[in-house]
C-alpha positions, 0 to 999 in steps of 0.5 A: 500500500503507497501511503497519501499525506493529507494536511490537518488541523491542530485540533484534529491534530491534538485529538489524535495525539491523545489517542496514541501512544508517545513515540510508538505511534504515528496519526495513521496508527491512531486513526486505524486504531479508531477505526477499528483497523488491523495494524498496518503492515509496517510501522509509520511512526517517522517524522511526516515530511513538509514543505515547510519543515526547515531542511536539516544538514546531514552532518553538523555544521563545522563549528566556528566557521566564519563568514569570509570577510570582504577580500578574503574571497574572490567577488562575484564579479571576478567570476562573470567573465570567465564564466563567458570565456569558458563557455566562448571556447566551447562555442557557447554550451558545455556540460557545467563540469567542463565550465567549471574546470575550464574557470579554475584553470583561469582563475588559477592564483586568484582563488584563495585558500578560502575559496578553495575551502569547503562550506558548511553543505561541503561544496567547494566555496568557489564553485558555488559562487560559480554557481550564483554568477551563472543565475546572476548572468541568466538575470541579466539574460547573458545565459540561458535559464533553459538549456538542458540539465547540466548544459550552461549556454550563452546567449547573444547577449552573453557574447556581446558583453564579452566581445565589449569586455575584450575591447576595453581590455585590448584598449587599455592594454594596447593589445589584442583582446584574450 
């Protein structure tokens, strides 16, 4: 039998509390129990799952990791262009680990020992913030928010910024843009 959640209220709640017995049994207990049903095949005494439960962490958060500070970390601006330039080279659409390797080869040096660590959900700092720019870059409409599972695309929009941000860089340097 697949089991269905249904929503109750706290006195329908509180009336099947005081029906069952603490830490044995669940409400499906107590219900079948009033209504003279056979126990169930197995037990279902076990947290009820929720939309808004608060999510809990697998392991426990490190204790007394800080916050990095301003300047301890690269900004997420530092992460917008080689984010374009990665997906460049690929001709505008790679699967998201190819975009990623392809950014830390860029950054290289410029990623600290901070960002190189792991957070509390034990990502790699760097890589998440990767993440948020490529949302930041899908607001702006530089990437596109539909691409396949995995498949990080640039848009038009996306190619113009960066054919912009060569040119200055090419202007100040005097040179040819990367």
């Amino acid at each position: 039998m697949t089991p269905s959640w249904i929503e109750i209220d706290d006195e329908v709640l509180a009336e099947i509390q005081a029906r069952a017995t603490a830490f044995v049994d669940s409400p499906n207990d107590a219900l079948r129990d009033v209504f003279g049903l056979a126990p169930g095949e197995r037990p279902t005494c076990a947290p009820v799952p929720r939309a808004d439960a608060p999510r809990t962490r697998s392991a426990p958060p490190a204790a007394g990791l800080p916050r990095a500070r301003s300047g301890e970390i690269l900004s997420m601006e530092d992460y917008e262009l080689p984010l374009l330039r990665a997906l460049a080279a690929q001709g505008g659409s790679a699967p998201r680990s190819t975009v990623v390797e392809a950014v830390e080869e860029m950054l290289g040096e410029r990623l600290t020992a901070i960002d190189r660590g792991r957070l509390q959900n034990d990502e790699v700092r760097w890589e998440n913030r990767l993440g948020f720019a490529r949302l930041r870059a899908i607001e702006r409409g530089e990437l596109r928010g539909d691409s396949r599972r995995g498949i990080w695309e640039m848009t038009e929009a996306g190619a113009e910024r960066l054919a912009r941000a060569d040119a200055e860089e090419a202007d100040h340097e005097g040179g040819v843009p990367r």
